[in-house]
N, C-alpha and C positions, 0 to 999 in steps of 0.2 A: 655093352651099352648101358649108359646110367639110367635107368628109369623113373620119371619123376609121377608122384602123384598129386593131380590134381582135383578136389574135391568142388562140387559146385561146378564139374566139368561142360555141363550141359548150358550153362547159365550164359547170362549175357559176357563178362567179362572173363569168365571163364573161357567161354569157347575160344576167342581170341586171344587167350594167354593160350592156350592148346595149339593155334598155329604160330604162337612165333616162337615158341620151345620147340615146334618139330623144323621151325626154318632153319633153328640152329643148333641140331644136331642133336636134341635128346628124345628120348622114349618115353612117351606121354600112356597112362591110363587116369580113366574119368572114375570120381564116384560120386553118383547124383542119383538122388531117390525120386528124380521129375515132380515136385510137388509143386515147384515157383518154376520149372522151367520144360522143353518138350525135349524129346531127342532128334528132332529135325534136324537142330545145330551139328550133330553129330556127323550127318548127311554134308552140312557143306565143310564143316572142317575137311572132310573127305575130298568133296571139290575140288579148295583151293590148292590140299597138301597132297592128294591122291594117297594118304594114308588112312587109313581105319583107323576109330579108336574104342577100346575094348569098353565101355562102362558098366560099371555095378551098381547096378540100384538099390543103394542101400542107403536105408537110412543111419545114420551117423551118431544117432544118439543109441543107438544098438550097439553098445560097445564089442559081443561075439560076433554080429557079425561085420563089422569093423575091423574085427583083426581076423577073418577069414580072406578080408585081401592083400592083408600082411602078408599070411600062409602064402597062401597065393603066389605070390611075386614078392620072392626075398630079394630079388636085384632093385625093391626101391629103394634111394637112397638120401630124396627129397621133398618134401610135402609142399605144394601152395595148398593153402586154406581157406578158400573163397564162400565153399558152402555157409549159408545164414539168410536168416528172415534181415530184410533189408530196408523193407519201409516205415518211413518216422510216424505217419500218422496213425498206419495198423500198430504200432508198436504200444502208442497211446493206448489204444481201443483195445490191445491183448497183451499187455506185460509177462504175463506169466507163460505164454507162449512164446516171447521173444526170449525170456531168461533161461527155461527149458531147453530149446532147439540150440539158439546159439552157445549157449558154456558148457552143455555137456557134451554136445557134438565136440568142441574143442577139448576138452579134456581126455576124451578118449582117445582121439586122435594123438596129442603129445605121450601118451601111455604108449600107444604105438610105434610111437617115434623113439623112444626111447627105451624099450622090448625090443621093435627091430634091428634098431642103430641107422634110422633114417632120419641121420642128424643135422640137415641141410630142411628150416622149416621157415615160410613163408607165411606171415599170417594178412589177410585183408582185414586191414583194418581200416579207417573213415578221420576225414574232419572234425568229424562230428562228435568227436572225442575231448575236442576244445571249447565245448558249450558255446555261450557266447561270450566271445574272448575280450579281452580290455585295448587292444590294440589290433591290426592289421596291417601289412601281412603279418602270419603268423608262421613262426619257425618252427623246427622241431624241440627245442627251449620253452617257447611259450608255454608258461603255466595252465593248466587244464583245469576249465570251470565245470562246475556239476553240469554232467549232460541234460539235454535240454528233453531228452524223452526215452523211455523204455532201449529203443533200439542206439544209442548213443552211448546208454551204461555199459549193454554191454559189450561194446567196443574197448571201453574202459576198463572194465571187469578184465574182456580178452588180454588184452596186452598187459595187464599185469600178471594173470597167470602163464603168459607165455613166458615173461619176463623170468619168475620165479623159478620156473621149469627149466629156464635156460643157466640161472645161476647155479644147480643142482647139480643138474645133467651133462656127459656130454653133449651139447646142442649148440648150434650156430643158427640164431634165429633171426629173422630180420620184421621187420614191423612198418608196413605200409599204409601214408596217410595217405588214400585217395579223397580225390574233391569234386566234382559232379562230371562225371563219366558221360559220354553222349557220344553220337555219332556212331556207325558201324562200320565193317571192314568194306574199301572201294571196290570187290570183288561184286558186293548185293550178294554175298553167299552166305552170310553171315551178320546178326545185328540185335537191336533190342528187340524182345519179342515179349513183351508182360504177361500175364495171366489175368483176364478180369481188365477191369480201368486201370489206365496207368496213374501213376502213382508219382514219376517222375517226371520233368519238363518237355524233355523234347517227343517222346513219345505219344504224350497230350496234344503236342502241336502238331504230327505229324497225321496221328491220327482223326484231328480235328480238320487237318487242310484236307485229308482224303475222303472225308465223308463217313468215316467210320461213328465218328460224333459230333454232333449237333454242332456242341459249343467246346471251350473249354474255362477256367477258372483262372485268374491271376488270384493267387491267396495275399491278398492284401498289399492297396498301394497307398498307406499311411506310416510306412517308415522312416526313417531319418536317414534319405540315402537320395541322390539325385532325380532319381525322378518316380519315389513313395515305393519300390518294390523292393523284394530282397537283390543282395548282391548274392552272384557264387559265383567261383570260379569252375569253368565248364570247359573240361580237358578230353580228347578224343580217346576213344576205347581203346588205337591202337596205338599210342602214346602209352597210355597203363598197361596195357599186355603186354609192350617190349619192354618196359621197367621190373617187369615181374621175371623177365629172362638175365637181365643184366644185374638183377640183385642176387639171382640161383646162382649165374656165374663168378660175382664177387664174394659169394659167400665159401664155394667152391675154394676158387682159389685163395684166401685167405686160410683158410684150415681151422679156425680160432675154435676151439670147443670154449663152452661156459660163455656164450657173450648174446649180448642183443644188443641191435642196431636199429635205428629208427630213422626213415625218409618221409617227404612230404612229397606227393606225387599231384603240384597242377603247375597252372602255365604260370601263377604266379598276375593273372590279371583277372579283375572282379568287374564282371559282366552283370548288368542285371536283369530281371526276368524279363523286362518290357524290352530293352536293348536286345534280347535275344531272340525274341519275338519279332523284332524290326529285322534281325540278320538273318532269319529264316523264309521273312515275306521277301527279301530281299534276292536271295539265289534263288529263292522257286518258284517267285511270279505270282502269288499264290496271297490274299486279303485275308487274313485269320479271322475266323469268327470268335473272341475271344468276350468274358464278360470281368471285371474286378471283384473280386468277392472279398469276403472276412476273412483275417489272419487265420493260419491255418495252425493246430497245436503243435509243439514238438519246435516249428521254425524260428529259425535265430535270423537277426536282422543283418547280421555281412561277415563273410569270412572269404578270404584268399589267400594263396600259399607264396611264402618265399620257398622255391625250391633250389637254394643255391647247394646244399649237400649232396643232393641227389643226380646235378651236375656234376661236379667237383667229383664227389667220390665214385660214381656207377657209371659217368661220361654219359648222363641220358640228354636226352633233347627232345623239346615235344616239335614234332612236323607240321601239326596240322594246326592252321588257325580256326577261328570264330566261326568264318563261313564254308569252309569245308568243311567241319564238322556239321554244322547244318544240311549241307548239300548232300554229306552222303548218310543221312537218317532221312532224309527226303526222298534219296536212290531207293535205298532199304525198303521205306512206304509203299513205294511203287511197283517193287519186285513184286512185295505181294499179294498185290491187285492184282497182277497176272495171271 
């Protein structure tokens, strides 16, 4: 059996990349040093797939012990890459922690990859790589503006060294633009679970409908967008987790050593924060206590994806609309009031 590793295994999109690699048929291990994430996830990937999964907690910018799970497990023969500090504003507030964690976690990893002959690599990469863009939607063409904050470069940084590594190497790399991830697995076994204050939207809301927080913030409704907030396109977790299986697999099957590929991973419609707010109070019944506050740094005022490639070429389709995705980060909330 192929065994793929998955890094950041514990994490929100991780975890659900973890069940739908085991839905369809590969041998998954985790490596996550639990610092942004718990291993309860671990617990329900177990749930949903009645599989175990082995992780190593390591941290990643430990290049020896990074290729101790190399040793380990020479049957891997695929990397997803998901491990990385991941929020815009912290990134602001600790550049030097975001350049640190995220590039040399990656480089050690493709030294791996490339020592092992684990030539099938995944890298997470972000939107947010596009700065703020001149036009929208935005393809995988669209030229790239200086990213707007610490955690955006080095998404940018990422994919060019992945890039370079791939021209070198044997490797078959592919490069994933996700665009705001929400929503959890309809199981409730599984979902976003932050560390500290959320950082990201729906989590805010979810945990401000259940009482966990007071209030929550819109960061600014003075932009040039219909009604003063930002736009993002806001795609369900498990939409992104099965695109992460179906690139492992076209990358598989193609064979191509020396190449990289690049997809944009959302629905392709730009939602904006107040609109999402309304499709939230909407399926849960639920009056947000919400307040408008000041722009927030780092954020760009609209970005949404054409993912017509990622159709075309990987046959992906995202299932879940606006308000499922709401409903089941709202399920999630609830579960764990229990």
């Amino acid at each position: 059996m192929q065994t793929i590793l998955v890094t950041g295994g514990c994490g929100y999109i991780g975890a659900h990349t973890i069940v739908d690699l085991i839905e369809h048929g590969f041998d998954v291990i985790s490596a996550d040093n639990l610092s942004r994430a718990s291993d309860n996830s671990l617990l329900g990937i177990e749930k949903i797939t009645g599989k175990k999964i082995k992780n190593y907690q390591v941290d990643l910018t430990d290049k020896k012990a990074t290729e101790a799970i190399f040793i380990e497990n020479p049957s891997i023969v695929g990397i997803i890459h998901f491990a990385a500090y991941k929020a815009v504003g912290e990134s602001v507030e600790q550049p030097l922690d975001y350049y640190e964690n995220n590039l040399f976690s990656l480089v050690h990893l493709l030294n791996m990859a490339v020592k092992y002959n684990a030539k099938h690599f995944i890298f997470s990469s972000s939107c947010t790589v596009y700065g703020n863009p001149e036009s929208i939607p935005v393809t995988e063409h669209t030229p790239l503006q200086t990213a707007a904050s610490p955690y955006g470069a080095t998404k940018q940084m990422g994919e060019t060294i992945v890039k370079d590594t791939a021209i070198t190497f044997p490797l078959s790399a592919i490069l994933l633009r996700y665009f705001n991830p929400v929503g959890a697995h309809p199981s409730t076994a599984i979902g976003e679970l932050p560390i500290g204050r959320p950082q990201n939207l729906v989590p805010a809301i979810t945990q401000t409908a259940i009482g966990k927080l007071p209030t929550m913030q819109v960061h600014g409704a003075d932009y040039d967008t219909r009604d003063g907030s930002c736009i993002r396109d806001y795609i369900h977790v498990c939409d992104i987790a099965h695109a992460h299986t179906l690139a492992l697999q076209f990358s598989i099957k193609k064979n191509e050593e020396k190449s990289c590929e690049v997809f944009n991973l959302g629905t392709g419609n730009g939602i904006t924060v107040l609109e999402a707010i309304h499709a939230f109070e909407k399926v849960s019944g639920v009056k947000l206590n919400y307040e408008v506050g000041p722009r927030r740094a780092g954020d760009i005022v609209a970005i949404y994806a054409n993912n017509d490639k990622a159709v075309k070429q990987l046959g992906w389709q995202c299932k879940y609309g606006l308000e499922e995705m709401m409903l089941t980060a709202w399920q999630w909330e609830q579960s764990l009031a229990k």
